[in-house]
C-alpha positions as CSV (number, residue, x, y, z in Angstrom):
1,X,0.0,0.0,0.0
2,X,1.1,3.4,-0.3
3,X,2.4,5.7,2.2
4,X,2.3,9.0,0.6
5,X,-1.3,10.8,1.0
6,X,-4.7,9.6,-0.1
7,X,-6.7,10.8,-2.3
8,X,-10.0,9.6,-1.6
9,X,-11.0,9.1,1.8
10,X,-13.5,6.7,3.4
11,X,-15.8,7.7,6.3
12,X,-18.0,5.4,7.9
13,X,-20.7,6.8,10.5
14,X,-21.8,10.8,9.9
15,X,-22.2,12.3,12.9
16,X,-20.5,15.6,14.3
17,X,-17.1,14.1,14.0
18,X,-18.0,12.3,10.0
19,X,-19.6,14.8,9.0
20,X,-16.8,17.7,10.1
21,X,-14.1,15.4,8.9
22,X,-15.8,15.4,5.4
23,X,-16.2,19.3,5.0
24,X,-12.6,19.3,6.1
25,X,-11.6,16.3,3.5
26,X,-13.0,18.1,0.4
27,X,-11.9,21.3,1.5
28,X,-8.6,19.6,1.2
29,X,-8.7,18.9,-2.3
30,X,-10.2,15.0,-1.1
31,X,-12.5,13.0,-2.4
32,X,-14.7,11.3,0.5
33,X,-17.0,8.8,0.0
34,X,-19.7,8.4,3.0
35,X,-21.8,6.0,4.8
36,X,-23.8,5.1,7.6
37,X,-26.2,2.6,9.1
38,X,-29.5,3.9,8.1
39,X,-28.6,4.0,4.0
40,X,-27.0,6.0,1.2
41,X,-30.2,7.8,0.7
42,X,-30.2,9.2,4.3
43,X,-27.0,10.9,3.5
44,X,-28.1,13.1,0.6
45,X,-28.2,16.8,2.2
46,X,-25.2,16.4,3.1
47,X,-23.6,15.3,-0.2
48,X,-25.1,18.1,-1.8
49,X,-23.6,19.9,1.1
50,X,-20.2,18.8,0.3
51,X,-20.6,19.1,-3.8
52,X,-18.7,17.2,-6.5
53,X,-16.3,15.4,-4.3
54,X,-18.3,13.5,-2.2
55,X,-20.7,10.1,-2.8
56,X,-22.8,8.2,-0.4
57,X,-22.3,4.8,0.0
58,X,-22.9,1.9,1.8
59,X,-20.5,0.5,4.6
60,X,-18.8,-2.3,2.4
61,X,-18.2,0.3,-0.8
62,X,-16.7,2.6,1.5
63,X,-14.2,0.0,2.6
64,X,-13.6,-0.9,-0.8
65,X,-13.7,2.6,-2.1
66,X,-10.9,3.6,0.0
67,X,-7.8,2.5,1.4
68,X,-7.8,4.8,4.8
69,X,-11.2,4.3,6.3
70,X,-12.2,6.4,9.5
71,X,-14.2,4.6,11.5
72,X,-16.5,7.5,13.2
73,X,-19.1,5.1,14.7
74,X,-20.1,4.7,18.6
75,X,-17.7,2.5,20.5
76,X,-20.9,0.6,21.8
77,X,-21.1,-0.3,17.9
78,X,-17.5,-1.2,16.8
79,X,-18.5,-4.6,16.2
80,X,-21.3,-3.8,13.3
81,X,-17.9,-2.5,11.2
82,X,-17.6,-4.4,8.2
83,X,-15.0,-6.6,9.2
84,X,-14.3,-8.5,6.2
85,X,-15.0,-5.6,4.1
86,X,-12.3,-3.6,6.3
87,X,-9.6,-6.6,5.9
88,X,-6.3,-5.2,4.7
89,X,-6.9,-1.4,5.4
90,X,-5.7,1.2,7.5
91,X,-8.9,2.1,9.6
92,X,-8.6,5.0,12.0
93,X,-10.1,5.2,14.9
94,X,-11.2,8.4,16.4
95,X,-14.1,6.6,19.0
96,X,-14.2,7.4,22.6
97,X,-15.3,5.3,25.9
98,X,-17.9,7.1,27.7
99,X,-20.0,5.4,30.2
100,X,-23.6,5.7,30.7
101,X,-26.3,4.4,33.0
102,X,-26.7,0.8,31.5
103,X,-23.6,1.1,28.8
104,X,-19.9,0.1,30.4
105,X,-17.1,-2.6,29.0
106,X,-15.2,-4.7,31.6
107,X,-11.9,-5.0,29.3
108,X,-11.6,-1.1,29.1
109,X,-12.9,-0.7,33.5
110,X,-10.1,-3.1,34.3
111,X,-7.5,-1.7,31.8
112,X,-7.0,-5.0,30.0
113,X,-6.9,-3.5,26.9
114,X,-7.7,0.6,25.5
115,X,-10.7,1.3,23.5
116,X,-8.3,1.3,20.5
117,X,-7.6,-2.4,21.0
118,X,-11.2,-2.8,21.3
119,X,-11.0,-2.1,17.9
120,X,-8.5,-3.9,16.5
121,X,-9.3,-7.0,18.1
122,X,-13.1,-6.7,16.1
123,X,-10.9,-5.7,12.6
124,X,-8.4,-8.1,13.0
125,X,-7.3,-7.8,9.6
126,X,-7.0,-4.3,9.2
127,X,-4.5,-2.0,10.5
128,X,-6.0,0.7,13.5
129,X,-4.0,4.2,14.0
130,X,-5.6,6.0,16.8
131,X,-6.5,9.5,15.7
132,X,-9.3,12.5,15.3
133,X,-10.5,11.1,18.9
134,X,-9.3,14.1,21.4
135,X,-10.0,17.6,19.2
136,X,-13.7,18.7,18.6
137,X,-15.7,18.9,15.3
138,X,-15.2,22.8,15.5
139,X,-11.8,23.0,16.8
140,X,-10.5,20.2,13.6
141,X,-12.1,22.8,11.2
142,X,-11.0,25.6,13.0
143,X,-7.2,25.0,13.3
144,X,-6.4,23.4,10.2
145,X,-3.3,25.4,8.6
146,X,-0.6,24.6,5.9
147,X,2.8,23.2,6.1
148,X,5.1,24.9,7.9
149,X,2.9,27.8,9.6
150,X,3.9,29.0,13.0
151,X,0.8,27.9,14.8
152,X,0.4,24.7,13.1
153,X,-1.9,22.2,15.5
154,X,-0.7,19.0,16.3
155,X,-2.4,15.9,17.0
156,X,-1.5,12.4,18.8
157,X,-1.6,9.4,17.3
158,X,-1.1,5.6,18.0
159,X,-0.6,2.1,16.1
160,X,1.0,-1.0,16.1
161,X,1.5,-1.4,12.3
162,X,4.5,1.6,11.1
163,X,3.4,1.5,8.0
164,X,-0.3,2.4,8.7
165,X,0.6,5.1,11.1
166,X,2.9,6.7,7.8
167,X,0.3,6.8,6.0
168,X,-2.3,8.5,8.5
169,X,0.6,11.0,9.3
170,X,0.1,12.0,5.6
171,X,-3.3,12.4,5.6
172,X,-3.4,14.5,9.0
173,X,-1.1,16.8,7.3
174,X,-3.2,17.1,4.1
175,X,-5.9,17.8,6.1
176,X,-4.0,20.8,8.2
177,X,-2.6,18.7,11.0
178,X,0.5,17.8,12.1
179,X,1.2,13.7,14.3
180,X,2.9,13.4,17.3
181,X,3.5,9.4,17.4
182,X,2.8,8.3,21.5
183,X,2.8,4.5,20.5
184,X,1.2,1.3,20.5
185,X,-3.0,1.0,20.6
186,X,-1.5,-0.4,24.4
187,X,-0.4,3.2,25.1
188,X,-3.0,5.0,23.3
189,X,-4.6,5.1,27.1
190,X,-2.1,8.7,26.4
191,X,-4.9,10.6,24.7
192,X,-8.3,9.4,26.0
193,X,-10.7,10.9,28.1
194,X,-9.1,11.6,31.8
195,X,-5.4,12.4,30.3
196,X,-4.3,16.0,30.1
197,X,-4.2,15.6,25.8
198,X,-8.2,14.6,25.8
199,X,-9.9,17.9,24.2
200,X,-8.5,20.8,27.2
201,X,-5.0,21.0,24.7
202,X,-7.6,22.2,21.6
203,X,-9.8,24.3,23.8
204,X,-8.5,26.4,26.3
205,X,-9.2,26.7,30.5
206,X,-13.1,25.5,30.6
207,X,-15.0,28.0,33.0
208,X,-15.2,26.4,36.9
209,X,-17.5,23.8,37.9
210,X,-19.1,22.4,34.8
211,X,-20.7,19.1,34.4
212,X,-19.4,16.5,32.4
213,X,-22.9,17.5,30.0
214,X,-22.0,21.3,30.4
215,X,-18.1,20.7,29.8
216,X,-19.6,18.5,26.0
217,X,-21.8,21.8,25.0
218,X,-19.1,24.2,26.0
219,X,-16.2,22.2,24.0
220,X,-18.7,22.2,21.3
221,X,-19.1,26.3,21.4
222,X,-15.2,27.4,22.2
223,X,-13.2,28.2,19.4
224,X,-10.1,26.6,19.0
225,X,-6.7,27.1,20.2
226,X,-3.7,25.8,18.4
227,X,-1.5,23.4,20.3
228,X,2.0,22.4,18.9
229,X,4.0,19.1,18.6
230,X,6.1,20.0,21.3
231,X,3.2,20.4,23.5
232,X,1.5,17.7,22.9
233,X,4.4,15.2,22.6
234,X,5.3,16.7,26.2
235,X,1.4,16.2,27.7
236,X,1.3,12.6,26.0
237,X,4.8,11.8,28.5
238,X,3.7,13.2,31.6
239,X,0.2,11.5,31.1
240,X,-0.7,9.3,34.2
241,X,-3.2,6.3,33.9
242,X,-7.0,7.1,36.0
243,X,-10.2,5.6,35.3
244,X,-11.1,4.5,32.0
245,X,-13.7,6.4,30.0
246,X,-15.7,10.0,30.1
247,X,-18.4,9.4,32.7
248,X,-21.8,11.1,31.2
């Protein structure tokens, strides 16, 4: 597979994260093509949205469409990913654990393995890079610059397979973005929720007391603030493991 940068990209699932990475995509000079569970149809709008560069699909064409696949689906739904469909491509994953009153996974509470390996362990055959998970729909369309510019945001990333994480490290600096590489899907614990590089580095000081609901809205209002590869390579080091997932 190649490592240099994509030119069509695959996005399964179109919520606030698919649907921003899209707009982003073809802003880019990408080609997406788009799915999700309830149909191609469903996703018109926002193909006419998008214009000329985007295509609906179902789950399997995407797969097939694309050789980097982002897999912007629920963690509660990893497993209805087209596994076979999937086999052989680099998938990233940009989900999240967040616990809710009837919703909680013993491998993640225990630490046994990070939502990432999750993953992985459902697309056995494909190649994970953890990525897109800890910046906001806003803030990724907000703090997208070129190559080389002085406030250039950087993101983390983490994968077992070298060759998959060169290739998302190209498309995260088509897209605007540069990578800071913290390691295996074992250590990608680094970025989640409850780690200083979870969402605060993109965002700013949130005002006192919110609630976990209040702290979503808010991250979903501020504008974004760029944070370097220095910065975030030094918050992914001094990270310390707590409790998995973001309690809602």
């Amino acid at each position: 597979m190649c490592t240099t940068s994509p030119r069509t990209l695959g996005i399964i699932g179109t919520g606030m994260v698919g649907a921003a990475l899209a707009r982003r995509a073809v802003d880019a000079g990408l080609r997406v093509v788009l799915s999700n569970s309830r149909g191609p149809a469903t996703l018109a709008d926002l193909v006419a949205e998008l214009g000329e560069r985007a295509r609906a699909a179902t789950p399997a064409e995407t797969a097939a469409a694309a050789e980097l696949v982002v897999a912007a689906v629920p963690l509660a739904v990893h497993e209805q990913l087209p596994r076979e469909a999937l086999a052989g491509r680099t998938v990233i994953d940009p989900t999240n654990y967040a616990l809710y009153p009837g919703f909680s996974l013993p491998a993640l509470d225990d630490d046994t393995l990070t939502s990432s390996q999750l993953v992985q362990r459902h697309l056995r055959d494909s190649h994970v890079v953890k990525t897109l998970h800890s910046i906001g729909p806003r803030q990724m369309l907000e703090l997208s610059r070129p190559p080389g510019a002085p406030d250039r945001t950087a993101l983390p990333l983490s994968g077992d397979d070298p060759a998959a994480k060169r290739r998302v490290t190209a498309l995260l600096d088509v897209l605007g973005f540069d990578a800071v590489d913290i390691g295996s899907l074992a250590e990608s614990w680094r970025s989640e929720p409850n780690t200083p590089l979870y969402a605060l580095p993109y965002l700013g000081d949130p005002p006192p007391g919110l609630a976990p609901a209040e702290f979503v809205a808010w991250a979903q209002r501020a504008p974004g603030v760029p944070a370097s590869a220095a910065r975030i390579g030094a918050l992914a080091a001094s990270a310390v493991r707590g409790p998995a997932g973001f309690r809602l």
